[in-house]
C-alpha positions as CSV (number, residue, x, y, z in Angstrom):
1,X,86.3,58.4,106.9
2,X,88.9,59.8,104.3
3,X,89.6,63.8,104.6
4,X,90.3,65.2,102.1
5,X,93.8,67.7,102.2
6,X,91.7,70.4,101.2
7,X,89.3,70.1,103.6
8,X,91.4,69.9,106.2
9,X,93.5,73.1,105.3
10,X,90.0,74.8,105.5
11,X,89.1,73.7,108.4
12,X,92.6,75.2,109.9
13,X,92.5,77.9,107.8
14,X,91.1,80.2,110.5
15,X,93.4,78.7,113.4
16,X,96.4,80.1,110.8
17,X,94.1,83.2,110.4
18,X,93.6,83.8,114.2
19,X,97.3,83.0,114.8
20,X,98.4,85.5,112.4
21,X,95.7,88.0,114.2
22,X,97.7,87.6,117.7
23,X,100.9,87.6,116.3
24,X,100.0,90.8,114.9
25,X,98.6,92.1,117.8
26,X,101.8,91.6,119.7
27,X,104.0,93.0,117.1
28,X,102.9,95.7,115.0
29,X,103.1,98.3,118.0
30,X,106.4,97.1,118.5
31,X,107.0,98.3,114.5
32,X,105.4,101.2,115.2
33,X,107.7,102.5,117.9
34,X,110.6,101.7,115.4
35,X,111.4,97.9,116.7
36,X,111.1,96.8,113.6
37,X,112.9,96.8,110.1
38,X,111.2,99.6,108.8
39,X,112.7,101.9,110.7
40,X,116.0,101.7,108.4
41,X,114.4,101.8,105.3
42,X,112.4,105.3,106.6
43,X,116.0,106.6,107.5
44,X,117.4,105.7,104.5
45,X,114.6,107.5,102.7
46,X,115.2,110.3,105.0
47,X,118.7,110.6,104.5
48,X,118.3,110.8,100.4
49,X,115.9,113.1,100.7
50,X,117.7,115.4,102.7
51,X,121.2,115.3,101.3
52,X,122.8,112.7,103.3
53,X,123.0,109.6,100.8
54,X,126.9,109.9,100.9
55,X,126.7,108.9,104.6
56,X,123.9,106.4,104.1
57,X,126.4,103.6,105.1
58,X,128.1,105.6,108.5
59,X,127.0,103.8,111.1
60,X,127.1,106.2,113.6
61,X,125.0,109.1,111.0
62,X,122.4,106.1,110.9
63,X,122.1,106.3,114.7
64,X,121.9,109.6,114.8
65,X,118.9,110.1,112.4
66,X,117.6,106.7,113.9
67,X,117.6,108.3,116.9
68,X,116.7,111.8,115.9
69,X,113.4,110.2,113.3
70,X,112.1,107.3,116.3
71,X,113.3,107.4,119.0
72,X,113.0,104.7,121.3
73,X,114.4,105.9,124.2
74,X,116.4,102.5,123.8
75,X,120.1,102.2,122.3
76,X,119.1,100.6,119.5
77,X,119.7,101.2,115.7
78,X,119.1,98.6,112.7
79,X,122.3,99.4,110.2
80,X,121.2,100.6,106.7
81,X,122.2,97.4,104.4
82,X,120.9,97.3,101.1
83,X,122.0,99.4,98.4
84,X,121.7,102.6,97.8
85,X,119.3,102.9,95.2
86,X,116.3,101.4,97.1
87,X,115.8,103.8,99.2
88,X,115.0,106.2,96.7
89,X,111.5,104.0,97.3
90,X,111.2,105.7,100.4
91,X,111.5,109.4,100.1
92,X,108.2,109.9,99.2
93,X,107.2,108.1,102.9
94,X,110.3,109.9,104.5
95,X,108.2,112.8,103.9
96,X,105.5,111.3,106.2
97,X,105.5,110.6,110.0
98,X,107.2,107.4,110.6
99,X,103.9,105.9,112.0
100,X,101.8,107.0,108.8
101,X,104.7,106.0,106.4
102,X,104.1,102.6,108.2
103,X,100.6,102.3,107.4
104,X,100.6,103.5,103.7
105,X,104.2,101.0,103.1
106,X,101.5,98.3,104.7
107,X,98.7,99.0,102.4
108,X,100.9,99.0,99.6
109,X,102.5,95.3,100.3
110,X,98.8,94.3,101.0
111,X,98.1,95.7,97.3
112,X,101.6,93.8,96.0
113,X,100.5,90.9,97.4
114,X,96.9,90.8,95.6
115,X,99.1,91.3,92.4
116,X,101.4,88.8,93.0
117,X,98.5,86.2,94.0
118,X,97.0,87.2,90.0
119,X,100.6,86.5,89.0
120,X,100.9,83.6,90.5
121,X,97.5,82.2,89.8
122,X,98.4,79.7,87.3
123,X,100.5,77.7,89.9
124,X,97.9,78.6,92.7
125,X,95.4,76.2,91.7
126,X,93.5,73.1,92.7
127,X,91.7,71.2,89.9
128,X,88.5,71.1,91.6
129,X,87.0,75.2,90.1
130,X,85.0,75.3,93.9
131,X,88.9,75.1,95.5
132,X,90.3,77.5,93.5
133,X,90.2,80.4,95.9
134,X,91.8,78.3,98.6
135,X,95.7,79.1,97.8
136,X,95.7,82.0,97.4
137,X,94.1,82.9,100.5
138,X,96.5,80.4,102.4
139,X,99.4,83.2,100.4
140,X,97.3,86.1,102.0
141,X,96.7,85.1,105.3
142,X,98.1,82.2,106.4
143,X,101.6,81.8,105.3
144,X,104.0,82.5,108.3
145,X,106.2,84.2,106.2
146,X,103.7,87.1,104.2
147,X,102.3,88.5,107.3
148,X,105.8,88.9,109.4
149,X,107.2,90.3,106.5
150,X,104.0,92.8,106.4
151,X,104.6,93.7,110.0
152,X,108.1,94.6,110.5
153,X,107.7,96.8,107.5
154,X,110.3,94.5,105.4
155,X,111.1,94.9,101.6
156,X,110.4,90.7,100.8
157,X,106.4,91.7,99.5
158,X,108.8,93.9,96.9
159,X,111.1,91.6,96.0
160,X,108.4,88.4,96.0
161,X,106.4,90.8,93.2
162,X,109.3,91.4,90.9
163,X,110.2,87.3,91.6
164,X,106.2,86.1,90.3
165,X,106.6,88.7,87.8
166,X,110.2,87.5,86.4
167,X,108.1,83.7,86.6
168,X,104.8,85.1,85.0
169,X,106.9,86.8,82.2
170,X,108.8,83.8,81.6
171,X,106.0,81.4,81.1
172,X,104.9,84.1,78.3
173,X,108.4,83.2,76.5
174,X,109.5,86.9,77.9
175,X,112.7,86.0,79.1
176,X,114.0,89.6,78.8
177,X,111.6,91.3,80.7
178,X,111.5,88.5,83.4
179,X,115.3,89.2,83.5
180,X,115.0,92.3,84.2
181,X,112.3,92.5,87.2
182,X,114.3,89.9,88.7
183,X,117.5,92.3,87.9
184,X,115.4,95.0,89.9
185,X,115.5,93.0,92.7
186,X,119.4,93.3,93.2
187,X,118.2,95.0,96.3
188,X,118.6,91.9,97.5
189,X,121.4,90.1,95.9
190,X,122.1,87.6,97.9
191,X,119.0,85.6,96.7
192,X,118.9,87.4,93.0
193,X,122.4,86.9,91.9
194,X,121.9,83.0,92.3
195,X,119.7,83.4,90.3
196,X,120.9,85.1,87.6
197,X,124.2,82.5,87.7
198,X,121.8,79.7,87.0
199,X,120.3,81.8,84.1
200,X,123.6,82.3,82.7
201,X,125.0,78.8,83.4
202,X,121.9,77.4,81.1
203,X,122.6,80.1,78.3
204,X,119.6,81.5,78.6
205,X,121.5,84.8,77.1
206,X,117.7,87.1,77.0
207,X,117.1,86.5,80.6
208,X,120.8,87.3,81.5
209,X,120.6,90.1,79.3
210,X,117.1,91.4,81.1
211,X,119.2,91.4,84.2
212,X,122.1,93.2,83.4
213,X,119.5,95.9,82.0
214,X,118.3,96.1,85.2
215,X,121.0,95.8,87.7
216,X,123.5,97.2,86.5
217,X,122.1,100.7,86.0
218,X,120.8,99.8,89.6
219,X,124.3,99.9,91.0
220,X,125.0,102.2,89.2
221,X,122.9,104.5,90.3
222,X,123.7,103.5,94.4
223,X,127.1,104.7,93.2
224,X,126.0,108.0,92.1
225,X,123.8,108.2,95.4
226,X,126.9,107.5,98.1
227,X,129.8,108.1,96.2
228,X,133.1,105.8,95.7
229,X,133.7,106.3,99.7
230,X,130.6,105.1,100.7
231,X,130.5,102.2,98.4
232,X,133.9,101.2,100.1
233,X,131.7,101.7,103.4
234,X,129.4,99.6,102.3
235,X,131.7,96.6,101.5
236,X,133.3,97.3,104.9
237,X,130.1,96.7,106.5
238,X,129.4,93.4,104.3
239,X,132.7,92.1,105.2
């Protein structure tokens, strides 16, 4: 007898669930005590908020309010690495408790990942209508990658919604607006700028215009935020 691929996902569907379940059982208390990326994007938020954005880049000011925000009783601090202008995202939480900030940044990638699987829904579907919900339930709950990023507390939900947007605006013929979510993204530049090259290598001159709209005044602004020494501190630590 011939299964179907379908039906077999489905029928490991909740296997992938459960293993999800434990792997978030294991893990997200370890985020909670500040094992986990979120911790540096809280401090970062933190140190904006309260007049420290020139020394977002010092490693040993990260430690200290790493220390000082959740502490771990543990020598251990996660280097502030992205630019500057991201972590204006996270004042607003810095003005939580590290552990609530955790939950509401949670819920919010739970509710970017419901937007992104409506984005995406044109390439997540099967041609038979009754398997139509099927991937993007496998994007929700099953795929290793979604739910890890969830627990530590990571920015890739953020960056995975402004990449399906960039793709959703793009099939509308919007090149310039899907330039410049994927521009928002140069958070992350070492998988946006790639990107952008190929855009600009095909001439597609509204996309690479999008972008530049985007992320330039994104740098821009991190500049404003650290100053011209702590964007040299910032290369230092890249190099």
């Amino acid at each position: 007898m011939r299964i179907r691929p379908q039906v077999l996902v489905l029928r490991l569907l909740p296997i992938l669930v459960a293993h999800q379940m434990l792997l978030a059982i294991l893990y997200v208390p370890l985020a909670l005590r500040g094992f986990d990326d979120f911790r540096q994007l809280y401090t970062g938020g933190y140190m904006v908020r309260t007049g420290h954005a020139s020394e977002l880049y010092d490693y040993d000011t990260q430690r200290h309010f790493e220390d000082q925000l959740i502490p771990t009783g543990l020598n251990f601090t996660l280097p502030i690495n992205h630019l500057a202008f991201e972590a204006l995202l996270f004042v607003p939480l810095s003005l939580l408790s590290y552990k609530a900030a955790y939950w509401v940044f949670l819920a919010f990638n739970g509710a970017l990942l419901i937007l992104c699987a409506r984005l995406l829904g044109r390439w997540l579907t099967i041609e038979r209508g009754k398997w139509k919900w099927l991937p993007a339930l496998l994007l929700l709950l099953a795929f290793f990658p979604i739910p890890r990023a969830m627990e530590k507390g990571q920015d890739s939900i953020i960056l995975l919604t402004l990449l399906a947007g960039g793709l959703w605006a793009f099939d509308q013929g919007k090149e310039f607006v899907a330039g410049l979510l994927v521009g928002i993204g140069i958070f992350k530049f070492q998988v946006v700028i790639p990107i952008a090259l190929l855009f600009l290598i095909w001439r597609r001159w509204h996309f690479s215009a999008g972008f530049a709209a985007s992320a330039g005044p994104a740098a821009l602004i991190s500049l404003w935020l650290v100053g011209v020494d702590g964007a040299k501190e910032y290369v230092r630590m890249l190099l």
